[in-house]
C-alpha positions, 0 to 999 in steps of 0.5 A: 533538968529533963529527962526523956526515955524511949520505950521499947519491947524486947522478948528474951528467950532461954533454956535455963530459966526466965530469969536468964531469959529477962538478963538476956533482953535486958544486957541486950538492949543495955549495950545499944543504949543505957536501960534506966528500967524494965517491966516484965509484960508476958512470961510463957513457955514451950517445949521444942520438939526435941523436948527441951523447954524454953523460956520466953519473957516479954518486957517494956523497956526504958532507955534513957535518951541523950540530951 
């Protein structure tokens, strides 16, 4: 039996921690399609210009494609 899986990029962003920043991505692109991984490619960050600081992560991720 074969797999296959598609790639895509995804950049989750939050106010309360890079954590939730990746939980975001990931549950987003889950709902599209079934993730089977992800890989964490960037964390960085900003302060918006009302001094809040933001959380922004870059991940790969795999979803696995329907026979």
């Amino acid at each position: 039996m074969s797999k296959s899986f598609e790639i895509i990029e995804r950049v989750g962003i939050s106010t309360e921690s890079s954590s939730d920043a990746i939980k975001a991505a990931v549950l987003e692109a889950h709902g599209e399609q079934k993730v089977g991984w992800f890989e964490v490619l960037e964390e960085r960050g900003r302060v918006t210009q009302n001094g809040e600081v933001e959380f922004q992560v870059t991940l790969k991720i795999g979803r696995k494609l329907e026979d």
